[in-house]
Structure formats: structure tokens, C-alpha cells
C-alpha positions as CSV (number, residue, x, y, z in Angstrom):
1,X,-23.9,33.9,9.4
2,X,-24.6,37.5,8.4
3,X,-25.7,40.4,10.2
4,X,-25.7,44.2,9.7
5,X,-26.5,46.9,11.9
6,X,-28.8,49.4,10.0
7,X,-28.1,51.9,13.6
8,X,-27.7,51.2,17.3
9,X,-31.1,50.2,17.7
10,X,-32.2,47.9,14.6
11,X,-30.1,44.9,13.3
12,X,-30.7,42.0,10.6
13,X,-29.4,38.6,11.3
14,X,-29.2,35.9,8.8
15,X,-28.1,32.2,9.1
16,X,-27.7,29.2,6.4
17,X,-26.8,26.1,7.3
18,X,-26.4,23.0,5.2
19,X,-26.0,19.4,6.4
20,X,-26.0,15.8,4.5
21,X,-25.8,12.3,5.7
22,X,-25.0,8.8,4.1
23,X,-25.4,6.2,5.1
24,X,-24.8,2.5,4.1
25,X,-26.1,-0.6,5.8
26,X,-25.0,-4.0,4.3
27,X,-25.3,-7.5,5.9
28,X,-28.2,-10.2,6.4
29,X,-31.6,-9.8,7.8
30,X,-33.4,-12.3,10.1
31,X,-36.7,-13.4,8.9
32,X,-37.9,-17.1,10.4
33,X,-36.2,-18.9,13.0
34,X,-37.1,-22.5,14.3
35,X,-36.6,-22.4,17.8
36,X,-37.1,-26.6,17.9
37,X,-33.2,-26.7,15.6
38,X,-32.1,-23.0,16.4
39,X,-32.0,-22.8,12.5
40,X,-32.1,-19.4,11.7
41,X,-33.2,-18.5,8.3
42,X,-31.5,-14.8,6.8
43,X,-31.6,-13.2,3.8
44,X,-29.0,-10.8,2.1
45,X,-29.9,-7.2,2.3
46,X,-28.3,-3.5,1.9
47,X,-29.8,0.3,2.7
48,X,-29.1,3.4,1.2
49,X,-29.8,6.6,3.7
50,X,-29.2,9.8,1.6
51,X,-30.6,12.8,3.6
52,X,-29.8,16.9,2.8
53,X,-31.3,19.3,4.4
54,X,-31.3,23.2,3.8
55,X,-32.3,25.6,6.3
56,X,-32.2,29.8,6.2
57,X,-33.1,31.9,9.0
58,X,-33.7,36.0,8.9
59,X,-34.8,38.3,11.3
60,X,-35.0,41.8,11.8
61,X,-34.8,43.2,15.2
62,X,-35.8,46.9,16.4
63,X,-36.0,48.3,19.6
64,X,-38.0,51.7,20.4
65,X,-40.6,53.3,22.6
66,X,-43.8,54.2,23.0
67,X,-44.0,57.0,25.5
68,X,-42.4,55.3,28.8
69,X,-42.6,51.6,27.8
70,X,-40.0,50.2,25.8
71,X,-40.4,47.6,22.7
72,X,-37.8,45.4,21.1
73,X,-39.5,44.0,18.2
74,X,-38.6,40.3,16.7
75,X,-39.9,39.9,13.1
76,X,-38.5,36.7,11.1
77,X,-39.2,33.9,8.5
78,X,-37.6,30.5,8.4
79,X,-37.0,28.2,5.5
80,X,-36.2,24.9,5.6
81,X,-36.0,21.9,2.7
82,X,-35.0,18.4,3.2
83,X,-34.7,16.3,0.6
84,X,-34.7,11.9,1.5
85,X,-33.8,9.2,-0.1
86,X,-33.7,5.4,0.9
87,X,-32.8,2.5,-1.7
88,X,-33.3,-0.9,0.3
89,X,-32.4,-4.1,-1.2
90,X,-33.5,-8.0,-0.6
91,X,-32.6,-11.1,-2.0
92,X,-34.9,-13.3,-0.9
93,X,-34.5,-16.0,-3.3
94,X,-30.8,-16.3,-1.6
95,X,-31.6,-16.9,2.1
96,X,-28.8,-18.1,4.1
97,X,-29.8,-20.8,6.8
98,X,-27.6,-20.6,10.0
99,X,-27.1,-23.2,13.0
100,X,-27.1,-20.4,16.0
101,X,-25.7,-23.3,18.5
102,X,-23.2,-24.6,15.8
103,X,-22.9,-21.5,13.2
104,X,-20.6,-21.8,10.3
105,X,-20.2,-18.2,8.3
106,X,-19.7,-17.7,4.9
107,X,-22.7,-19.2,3.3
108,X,-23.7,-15.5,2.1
109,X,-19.9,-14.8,0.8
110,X,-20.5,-14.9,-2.6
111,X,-23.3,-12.6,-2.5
112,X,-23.1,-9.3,-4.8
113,X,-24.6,-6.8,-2.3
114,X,-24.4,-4.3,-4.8
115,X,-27.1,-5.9,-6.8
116,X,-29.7,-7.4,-4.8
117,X,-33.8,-6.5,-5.9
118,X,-35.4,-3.6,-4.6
119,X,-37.6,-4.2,-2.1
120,X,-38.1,-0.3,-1.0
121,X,-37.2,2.8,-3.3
122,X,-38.6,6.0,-1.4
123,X,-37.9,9.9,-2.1
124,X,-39.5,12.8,0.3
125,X,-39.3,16.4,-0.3
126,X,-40.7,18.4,2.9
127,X,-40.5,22.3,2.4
128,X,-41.3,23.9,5.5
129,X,-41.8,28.0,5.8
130,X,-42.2,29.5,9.4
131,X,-43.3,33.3,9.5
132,X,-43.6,35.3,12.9
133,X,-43.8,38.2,15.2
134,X,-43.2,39.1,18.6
135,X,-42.9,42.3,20.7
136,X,-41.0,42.0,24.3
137,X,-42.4,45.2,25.9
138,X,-41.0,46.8,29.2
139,X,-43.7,47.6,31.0
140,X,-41.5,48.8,33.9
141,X,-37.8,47.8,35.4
142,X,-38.6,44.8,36.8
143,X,-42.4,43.5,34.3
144,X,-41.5,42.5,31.0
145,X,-44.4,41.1,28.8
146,X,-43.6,39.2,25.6
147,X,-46.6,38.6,23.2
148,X,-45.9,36.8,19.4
149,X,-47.5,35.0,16.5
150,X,-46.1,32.4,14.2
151,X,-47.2,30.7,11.0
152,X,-46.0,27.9,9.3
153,X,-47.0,25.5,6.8
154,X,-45.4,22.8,5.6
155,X,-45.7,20.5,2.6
156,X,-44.2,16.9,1.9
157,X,-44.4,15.0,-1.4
158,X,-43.4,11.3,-0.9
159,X,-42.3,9.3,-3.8
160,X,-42.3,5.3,-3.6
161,X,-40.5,4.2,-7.1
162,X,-40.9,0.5,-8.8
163,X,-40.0,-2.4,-6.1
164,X,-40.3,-5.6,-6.5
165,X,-43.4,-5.3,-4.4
166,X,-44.7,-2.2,-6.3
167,X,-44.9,-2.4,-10.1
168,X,-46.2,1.2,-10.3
169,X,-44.7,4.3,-8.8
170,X,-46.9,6.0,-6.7
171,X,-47.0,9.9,-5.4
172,X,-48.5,11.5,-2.3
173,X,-48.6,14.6,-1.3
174,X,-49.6,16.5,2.0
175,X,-50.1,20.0,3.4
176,X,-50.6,21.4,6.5
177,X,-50.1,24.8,8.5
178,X,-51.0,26.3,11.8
179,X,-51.0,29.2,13.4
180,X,-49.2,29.3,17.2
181,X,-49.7,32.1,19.6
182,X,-47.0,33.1,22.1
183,X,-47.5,35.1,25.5
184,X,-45.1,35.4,28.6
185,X,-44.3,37.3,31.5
186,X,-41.2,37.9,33.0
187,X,-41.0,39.7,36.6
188,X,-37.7,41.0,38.4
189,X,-38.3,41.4,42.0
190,X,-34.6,41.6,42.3
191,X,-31.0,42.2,39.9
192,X,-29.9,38.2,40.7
193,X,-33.3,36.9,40.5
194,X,-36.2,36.1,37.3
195,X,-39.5,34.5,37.7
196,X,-41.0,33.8,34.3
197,X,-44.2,31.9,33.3
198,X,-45.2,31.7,29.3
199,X,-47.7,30.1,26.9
200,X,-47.9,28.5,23.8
């Protein structure tokens, strides 16, 4: 976190934050089961979960006046990437049958997890960029009003690499963006007490 005060009245603020995740799922997965034996029929499988995500915040802050009514105005932009990746292996020319009324384990021991076919290999890349504005303006003591506008757009590109189901890689890409308006009201009848009713 950063922030400097230019003067009493007008401030910038900036945050980065940073977080990843791993994770690792190894065992078998149930596919068919015959409920006449209560033979269950599983096959070796593992999942990779690699996630990062990257986000920056900055806004500037101002407060002044126009004549009697006061103004503090908000003015910011967000930035935000995360980047995705799952690696899922099968083996399903290894299934391991089990007795769920008389099991016996171990059928699946000698299985290299590490090394089992790719049944999914997925990347995403979402950028995200949020843009906005908004004025809290003290009508008098006890009326504020509070009137913004944001913008944000954001664009994922998904990658599915070469599976065992999918002998090409494939890439897709989408955009969208909107634009969100912002109005409230907030009304002070008394020091202890706030009533408040907004829109988005």
C-alpha cells in the first residue's frame, strides 16, 4: 500500500496485491458402478490447479467546494490479471474394479500418477480494467447525495492444449464491457442515526 498526501484536502492511494494457489488432486475417479454386484469400476486420475492473480488499485481523492456545498471527489482505475492453468490426467486403460461390500485396496498401487494421459490441458488469461468516478456532495448537514460512473471491460483468452480427446489446440477469445451508473442518498435526521437508499 502507498499513499501520499499532495495537501490536507487531496490524497492518492494505491494498493497491489498478489496471490497464487496450487493445488494437487491425486487418487481414483468413479465412473460405472453395478449396483446388482456393488462392483465399482475407477480409474486413476490427478489435477493440477495453478492460479495467480494480479490486482492494482489507484485513486485520487479531493475534497472542495462549490459556493456552500461541499464535494469530495473519488476518481480511480483498477487492474486486475489472472492467469489459470489446469493439467488433468486419466488412465483409463488402467481402471481399478472394487467390491464396495468386500473392498480390498491396492489394486491401483502400482500406478505412476505422475504419468497418466491428458484428458484436459486448459490455460485462461482474463485481464480485467475498471475506470470510474464519483462525487459525494453535501448538500447540507444532514443530505448527502453520492452520484458515480464506472467502466470496465474485460477480456479472457482460453487455451485448450492437445488431450487425448483433442488432437488440435484450440483458442477462444472473448470481450465484453459495460458501463454502471451509481446514485445514492444519504439523510441524517440525527448525530447517532443514517438512513441511506442507493442505486446501481
Amino acid at each position: 500500500r502507498l499513499e501520499h498526501r499532495f495537501s490536507d484536502n487531496w490524497r492518492l492511494r494505491n494498493a497491489f496485491r498478489y496471490t497464487e494457489r496450487n493445488n494437487l488432486n491425486v487418487g481414483t475417479v468413479p465412473f460405472d458402478f453395478d449396483e446388482t454386484t456393488g462392483l465399482q469400476t475407477r480409474f486413476p486420475g490427478r489435477q493440477d490447479i495453478d492460479t495467480q492473480n494480479y490486482s492494482l488499485q489507484t485513486n485520487l481523492v479531493g475534497k472542495f467546494a462549490t459556493g456552500p456545498v461541499g464535494h469530495t471527489l473519488l476518481f480511480g482505475v483498477d487492474l486486475n490479471r489472472t492467469d489459470d492453468q489446469e493439467v488433468t490426467g486419466l488412465d483409463f486403460s488402467n481402471p481399478g474394479i472394487i467390491d464396495i461390500f468386500n473392498p480390498v485396496y491396492g489394486a491401483l498401487d502400482d500406478t505412476d500418477f505422475d504419468d497418466l494421459p491428458l484428458a484436459r490441458n486448459n490455460e485462461s488469461q482474463t485481464d480485467r480494467l475498471g475506470i470510474y468516478l464519483q462525487d459525494q456532495i453535501d448538500l447540507t448537514d444532514d443530505l448527502i447525495l453520492v452520484a458515480g460512473l464506472r467502466y470496465d471491460t474485460v477480456e479472457r483468452t482460453n487455451t485448450n492444449g492437445i488431450t487425448v480427446f483433442d488432437a488440435v489446440e484450440t483458442e477462444t477469445t472473448q470481450n465484453d464491457d459495460a458501463v454502471t451508473p451509481r446514485i445514492g442518498i444519504v439523510y441524517q435526521p440525527a448525530a447517532n442515526l443514517s438512513l441511506y437508499g442507493s442505486y446501481s
